[in-house]
C-alpha positions in Angstrom: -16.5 -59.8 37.0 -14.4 -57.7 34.5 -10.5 -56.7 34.7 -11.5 -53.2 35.0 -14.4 -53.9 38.4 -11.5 -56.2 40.3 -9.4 -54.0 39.6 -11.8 -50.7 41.3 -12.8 -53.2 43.5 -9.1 -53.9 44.3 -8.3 -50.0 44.9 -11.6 -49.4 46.9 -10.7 -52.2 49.6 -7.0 -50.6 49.4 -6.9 -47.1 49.0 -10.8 -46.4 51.3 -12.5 -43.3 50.7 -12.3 -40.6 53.4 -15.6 -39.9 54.0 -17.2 -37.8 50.6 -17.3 -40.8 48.5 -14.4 -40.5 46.9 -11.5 -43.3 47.2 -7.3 -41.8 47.9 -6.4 -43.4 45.0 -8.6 -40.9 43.2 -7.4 -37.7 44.9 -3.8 -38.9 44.7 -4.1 -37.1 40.7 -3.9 -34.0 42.4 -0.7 -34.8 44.4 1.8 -32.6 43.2 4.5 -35.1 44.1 3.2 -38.1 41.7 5.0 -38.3 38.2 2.4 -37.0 35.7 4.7 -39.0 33.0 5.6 -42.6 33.6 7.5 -42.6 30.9 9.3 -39.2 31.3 10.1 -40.2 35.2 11.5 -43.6 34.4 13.4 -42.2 31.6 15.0 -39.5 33.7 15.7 -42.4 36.9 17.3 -44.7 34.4 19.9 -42.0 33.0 20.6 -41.1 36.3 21.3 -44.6 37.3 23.3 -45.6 33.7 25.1 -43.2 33.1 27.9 -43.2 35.8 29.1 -46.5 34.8 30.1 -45.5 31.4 31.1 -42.3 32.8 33.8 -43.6 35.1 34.4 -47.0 33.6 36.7 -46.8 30.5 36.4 -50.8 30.3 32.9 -50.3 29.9 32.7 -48.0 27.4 35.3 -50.4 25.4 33.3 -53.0 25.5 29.9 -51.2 24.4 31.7 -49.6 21.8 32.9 -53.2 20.5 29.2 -54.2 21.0 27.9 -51.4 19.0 30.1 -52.0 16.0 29.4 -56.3 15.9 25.4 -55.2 15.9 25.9 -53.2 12.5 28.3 -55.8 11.4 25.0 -58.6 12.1 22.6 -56.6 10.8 24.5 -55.5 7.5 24.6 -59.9 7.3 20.6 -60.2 8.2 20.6 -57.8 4.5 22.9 -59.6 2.7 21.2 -62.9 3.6 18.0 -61.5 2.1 19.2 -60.5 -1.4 20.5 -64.5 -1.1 17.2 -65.7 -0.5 15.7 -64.3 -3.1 18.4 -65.3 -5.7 17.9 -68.9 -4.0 14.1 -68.9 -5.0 14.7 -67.9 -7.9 16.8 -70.1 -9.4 14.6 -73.2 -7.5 11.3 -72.1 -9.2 13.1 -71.6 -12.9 14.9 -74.4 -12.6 18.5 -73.1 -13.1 21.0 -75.9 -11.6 23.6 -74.2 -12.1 23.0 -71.0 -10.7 21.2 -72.8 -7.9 24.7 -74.6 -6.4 26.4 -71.3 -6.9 24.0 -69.2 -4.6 23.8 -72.5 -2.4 27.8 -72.2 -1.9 27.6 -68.4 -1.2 24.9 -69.0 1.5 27.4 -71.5 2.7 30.6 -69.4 2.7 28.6 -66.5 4.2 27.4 -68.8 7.1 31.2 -69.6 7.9 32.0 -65.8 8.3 28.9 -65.2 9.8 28.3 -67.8 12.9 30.9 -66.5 14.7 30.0 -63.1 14.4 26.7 -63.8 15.6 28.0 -65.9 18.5 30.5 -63.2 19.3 27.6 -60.7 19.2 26.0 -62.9 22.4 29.3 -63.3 24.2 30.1 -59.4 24.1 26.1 -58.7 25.4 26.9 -61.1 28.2 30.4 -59.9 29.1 29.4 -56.2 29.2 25.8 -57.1 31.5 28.3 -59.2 34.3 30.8 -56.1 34.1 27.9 -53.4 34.6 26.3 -55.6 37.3 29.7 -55.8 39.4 30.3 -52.0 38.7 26.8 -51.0 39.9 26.5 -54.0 42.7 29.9 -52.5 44.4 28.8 -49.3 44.3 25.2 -50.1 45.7 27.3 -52.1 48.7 29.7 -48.8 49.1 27.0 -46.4 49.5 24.6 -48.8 51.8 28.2 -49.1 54.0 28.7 -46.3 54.0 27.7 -44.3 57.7 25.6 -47.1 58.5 22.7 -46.3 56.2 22.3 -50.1 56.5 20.8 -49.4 60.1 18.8 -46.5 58.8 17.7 -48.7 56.0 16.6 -52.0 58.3 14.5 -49.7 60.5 12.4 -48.9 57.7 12.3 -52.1 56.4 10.9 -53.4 59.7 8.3 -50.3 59.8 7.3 -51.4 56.3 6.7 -55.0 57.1 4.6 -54.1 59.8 2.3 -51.8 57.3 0.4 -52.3 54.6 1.9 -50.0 52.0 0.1 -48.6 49.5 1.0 -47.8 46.4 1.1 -44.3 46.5 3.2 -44.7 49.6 5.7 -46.4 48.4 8.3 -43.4 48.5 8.3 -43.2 52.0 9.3 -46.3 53.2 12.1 -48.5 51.7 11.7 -52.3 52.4 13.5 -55.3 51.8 16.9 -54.2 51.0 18.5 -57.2 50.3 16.0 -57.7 47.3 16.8 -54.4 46.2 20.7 -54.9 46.3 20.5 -58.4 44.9 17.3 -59.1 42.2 16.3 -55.1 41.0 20.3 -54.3 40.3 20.7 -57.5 38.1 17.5 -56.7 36.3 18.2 -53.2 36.0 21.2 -54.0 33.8 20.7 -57.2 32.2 17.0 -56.0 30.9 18.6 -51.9 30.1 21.1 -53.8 27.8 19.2 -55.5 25.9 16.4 -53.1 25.1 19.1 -50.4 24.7 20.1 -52.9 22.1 16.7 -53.9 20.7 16.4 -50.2 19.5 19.9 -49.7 18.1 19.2 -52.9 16.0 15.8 -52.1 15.2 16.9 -48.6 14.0 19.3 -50.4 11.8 17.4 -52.8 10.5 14.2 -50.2 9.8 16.2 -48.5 7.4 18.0 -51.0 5.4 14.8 -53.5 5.2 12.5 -50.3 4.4 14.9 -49.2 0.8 14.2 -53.1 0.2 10.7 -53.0 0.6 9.9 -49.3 -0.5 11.7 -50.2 -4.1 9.6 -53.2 -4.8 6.2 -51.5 -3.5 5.6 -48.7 -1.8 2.2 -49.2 -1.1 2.8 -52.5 1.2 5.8 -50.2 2.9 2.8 -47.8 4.0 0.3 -50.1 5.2 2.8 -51.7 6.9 3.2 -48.2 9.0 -0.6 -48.0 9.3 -1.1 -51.3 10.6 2.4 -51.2 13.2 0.9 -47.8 14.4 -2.5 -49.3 15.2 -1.5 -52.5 17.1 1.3 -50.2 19.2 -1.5 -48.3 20.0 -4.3 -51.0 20.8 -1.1 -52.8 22.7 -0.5 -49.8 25.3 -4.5 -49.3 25.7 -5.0 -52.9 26.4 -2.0 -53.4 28.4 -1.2 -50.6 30.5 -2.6 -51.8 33.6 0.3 -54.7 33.7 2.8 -51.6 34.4 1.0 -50.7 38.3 0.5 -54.9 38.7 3.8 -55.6 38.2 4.9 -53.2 40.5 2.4 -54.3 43.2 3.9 -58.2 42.1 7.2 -57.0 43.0 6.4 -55.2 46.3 4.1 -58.1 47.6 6.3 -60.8 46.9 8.9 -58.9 48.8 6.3 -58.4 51.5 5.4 -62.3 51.8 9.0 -63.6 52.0 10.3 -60.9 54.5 8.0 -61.9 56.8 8.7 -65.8 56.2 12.0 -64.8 56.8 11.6 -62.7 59.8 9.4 -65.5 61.7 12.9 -67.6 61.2 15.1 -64.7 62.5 12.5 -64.9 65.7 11.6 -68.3 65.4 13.0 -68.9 69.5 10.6 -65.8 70.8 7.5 -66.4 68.9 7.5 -70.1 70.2 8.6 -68.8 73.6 5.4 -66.3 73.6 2.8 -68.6 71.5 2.9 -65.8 69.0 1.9 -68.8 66.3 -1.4 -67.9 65.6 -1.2 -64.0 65.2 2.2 -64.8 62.7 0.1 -67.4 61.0 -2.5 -65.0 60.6 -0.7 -62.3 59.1 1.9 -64.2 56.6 -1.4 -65.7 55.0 -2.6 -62.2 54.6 0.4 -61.1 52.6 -0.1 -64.2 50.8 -3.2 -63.6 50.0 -2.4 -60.7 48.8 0.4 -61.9 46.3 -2.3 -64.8 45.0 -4.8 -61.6 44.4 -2.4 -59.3 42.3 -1.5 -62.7 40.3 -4.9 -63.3 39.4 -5.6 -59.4 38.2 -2.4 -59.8 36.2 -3.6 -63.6 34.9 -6.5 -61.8 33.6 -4.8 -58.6 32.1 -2.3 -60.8 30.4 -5.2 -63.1 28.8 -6.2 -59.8 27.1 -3.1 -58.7 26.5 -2.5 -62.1 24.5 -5.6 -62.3 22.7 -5.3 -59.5 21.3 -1.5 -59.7 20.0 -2.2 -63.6 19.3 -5.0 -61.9 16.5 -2.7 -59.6 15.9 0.2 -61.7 14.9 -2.0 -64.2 13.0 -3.0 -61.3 10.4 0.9 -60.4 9.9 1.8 -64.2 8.6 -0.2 -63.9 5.6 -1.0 -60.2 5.0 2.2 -59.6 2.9 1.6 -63.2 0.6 -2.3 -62.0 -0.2 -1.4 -58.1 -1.2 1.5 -59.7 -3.4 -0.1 -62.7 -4.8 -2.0 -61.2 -7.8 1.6 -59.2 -9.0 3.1 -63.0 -8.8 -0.1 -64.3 -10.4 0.0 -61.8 -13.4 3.9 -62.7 -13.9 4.8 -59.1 -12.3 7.5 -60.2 -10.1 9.1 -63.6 -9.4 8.6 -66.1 -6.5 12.2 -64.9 -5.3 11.0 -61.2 -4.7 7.3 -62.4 -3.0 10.0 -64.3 -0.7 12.1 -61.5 0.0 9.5 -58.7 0.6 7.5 -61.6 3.0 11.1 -61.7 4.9 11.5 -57.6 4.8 7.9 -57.0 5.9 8.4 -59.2 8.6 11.5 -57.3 9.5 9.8 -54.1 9.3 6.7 -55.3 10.9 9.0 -56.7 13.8 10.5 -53.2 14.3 7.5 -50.8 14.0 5.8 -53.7 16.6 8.5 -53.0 19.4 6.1 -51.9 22.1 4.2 -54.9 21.4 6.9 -57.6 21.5 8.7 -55.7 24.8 5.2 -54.3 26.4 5.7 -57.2 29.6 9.3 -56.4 29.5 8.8 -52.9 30.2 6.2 -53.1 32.5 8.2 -54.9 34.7 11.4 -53.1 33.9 9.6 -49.9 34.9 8.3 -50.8 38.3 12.0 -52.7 39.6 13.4 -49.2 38.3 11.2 -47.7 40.1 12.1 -49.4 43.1 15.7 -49.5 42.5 16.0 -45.4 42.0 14.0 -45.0 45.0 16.0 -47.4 47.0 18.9 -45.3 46.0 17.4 -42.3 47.1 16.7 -43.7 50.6 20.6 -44.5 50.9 21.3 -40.8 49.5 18.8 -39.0 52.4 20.4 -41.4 54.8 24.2 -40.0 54.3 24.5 -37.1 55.8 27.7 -36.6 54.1 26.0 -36.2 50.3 24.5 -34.3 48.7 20.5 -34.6 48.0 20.4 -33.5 44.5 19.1 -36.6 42.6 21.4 -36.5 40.0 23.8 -37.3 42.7 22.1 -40.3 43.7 24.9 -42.6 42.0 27.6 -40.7 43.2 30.1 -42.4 45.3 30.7 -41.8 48.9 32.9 -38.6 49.9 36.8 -40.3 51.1 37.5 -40.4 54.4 38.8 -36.9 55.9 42.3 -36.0 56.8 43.2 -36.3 60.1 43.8 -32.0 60.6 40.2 -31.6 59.4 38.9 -35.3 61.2 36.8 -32.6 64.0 35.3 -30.6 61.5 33.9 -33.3 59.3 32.7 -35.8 61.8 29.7 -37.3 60.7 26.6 -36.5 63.4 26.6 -40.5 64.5 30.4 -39.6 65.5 29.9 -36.0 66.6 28.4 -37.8 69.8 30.4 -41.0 70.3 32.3 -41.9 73.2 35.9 -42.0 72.6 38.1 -44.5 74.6 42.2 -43.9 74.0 43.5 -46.5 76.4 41.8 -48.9 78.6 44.2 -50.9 81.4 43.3 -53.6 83.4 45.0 -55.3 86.5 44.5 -58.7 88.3 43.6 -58.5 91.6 46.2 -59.7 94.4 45.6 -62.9 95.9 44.9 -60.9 98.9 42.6 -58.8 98.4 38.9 -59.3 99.8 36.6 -61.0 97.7 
């Protein structure tokens, strides 16, 4: 059976028709409320959820402006090292001693000065990812505080566990909160970094390997956009599917170990009732469905791979075989076929983005997905903010003063039962017992 049958067969058994034929999955296009752009939508959740921390965090910016500057500084090396190469080959297949130990000290000097710069470059990524995971964590663990939206939070959780969601429900119902709080924040900054940083550096290094290559031949700088522009494309054909499966791999984990977890919780009542069976029964059926979204994204994957294993085998000797007659003929030297290989290759590299981060942001986009809508949850659970969702980071509103502590109540208060002063005696020894 093919990806694209399991995977109707998958929705049918899910999402069942309502009677004309037609499955919910298919009518849910003409639900004004889903996102009609992935892309759009998880670019719009992810600036709402960024942005505060360099907004309010003057360390952070600091540090991301430190980070900026060392990933020029390491890509202005990755050209310099090429223009080395080249003289390096150059001199080997001439046979110039001479000039060969003087580019071979250079390469060494230049390694000295540029180790640590590349090492700093790692230590400044991680230092800024633990700072903007303890900024956002904290403020996640203020706002879920905050007017016990933790309550609010756990009722749905247990409602959720005792459903089976579907996808397109998954706006309604927030679940497992402690997985939200603890795995999706640490991926949400850890994996935003580092493609935020991806880009910058394959911005940079697109236009200072692309005056390399388009001055030697112009004609390889072109196919090279051709042939980056078709695998991007036959990469997001192929393997857009892996966005919704990750996302259902996310949820259905979550779903399995909740209810491992809340059989522990309950352990003493289920035992006390002989509730074994029916618990059994249904934590292999959330199992069963983790094990069936694994092998629908086994199977994606596999295609996914075969077609960027092809892909990647062309690129290793496409640039050798359109230079080789130049080199032949006596055109150019071996240095410059070495150079342009290592400049197409960089080029390649950064016109292939999609293709080398497609898993990456499949996953990123469904836990950001989860997170922002987890975030909302906690927002419609305050009464004391505001539902715009641009708000949705925004921290909770400071305690009142006490003149205005009657006006601003919060509803849970509004009703409580107030106790000023409680006394208590001890009964005489003579009193009746």
């Amino acid at each position: 059976m093919s990806l694209v049958q399991q995977l109707k067969k998958e929705k049918r058994h899910r999402y069942p028709g309502d009677g004309d034929g037609k499955s919910n999955a298919e009518s849910d296009d003409k639900d004004p409320e889903r996102p009609r752009n992935q892309v759009k939508d998880a670019l719009r959740q992810f600036w709402i959820m960024a942005m505060p921390y360099f907004r309010e965090d003057r360390q952070g910016r600091c540090l991301f402006g430190i980070l900026l500057v060392i990933t020029l500084v390491n890509n202005a090396l990755n050209v310099y090292f090429s223009y080395m190469i080249r003289d390096f080959y150059n001199a080997l297949t001439e046979k110039h001693v001479a000039q060969f130990y003087k580019v071979f000290a250079r390469y060494v000097g230049s390694m000295i000065v540029g180790v640590p710069i590349q090492v700093s470059y790692r230590y400044m990524y991680t230092k800024i990812g633990i700072a903007w995971r303890k900024w956002l964590t904290e403020r996640v663990l203020t706002l879920y505080f905050s007017n016990r939206v933790f309550y609010g939070l756990e009722a749905q959780g247990n409602h959720a566990d005792r459903q089976a969601r579907d996808y397109k429900e998954r706006n309604k119902e927030v679940d497992n909160p402690d997985q939200r709080i603890q795995e999706d924040v640490s991926s949400f900054t850890s994996y935003s970094l580092s493609f935020f940083l991806t880009i910058v550096g394959t911005a940079i290094d697109l236009v200072s390997f692309s005056a390399i290559l388009f001055s030697v031949m112009p004609e390889l700088f072109i196919a090279i956009i051709v042939f980056a522009t078709i695998g991007t494309g036959a990469t997001i054909i192929i393997g857009k599917v892996l966005i919704r499966l990750n996302y259902e791999s996310l949820q259905r984990e979550a779903d399995f170990r909740f209810s491992l977890v809340r059989i522990r919780e309950n352990a003493e009542s289920i035992a006390f009732y002989g509730g074994e069976s029916v618990e059994e029964r249904e934590t292999k059926e959330k199992f069963h469905r983790v094990i069936d979204n694994s092998n629908l994204i086994n199977v994606a994957q596999r295609n996914l791979d075969l077609f960027i294993s092809s892909y990647n085998h062309v690129t290793e000797i496409l640039p050798t075989i359109i230079l080789a007659n130049q080199y032949f003929n006596g055109i150019i030297e071996f240095g410059v076929v070495a150079q342009v290989r290592g400049a197409f290759w960089h080029i390649l590299n950064d016109f292939s983005i999609i293709i080398r981060e497609f898993n990456g942001i499949a996953g990123f986009m469904a836990g950001l997905d989860r997170l922002f809508l987890f975030m909302k949850a906690i927002q419609n659970l305050d009464p004391d903010r505001p539902k715009d969702d641009k708000m949705v980071m925004m921290k909770d509103m400071s305690p009142p003063d006490d003149q205005d502590q009657d006006d601003t109540k919060s509803p849970q208060s509004k009703h409580a039962i107030q106790v000023k002063e409680v006394r208590a005696t001890e009964p005489s020894s003579s009193s009746p017992r």
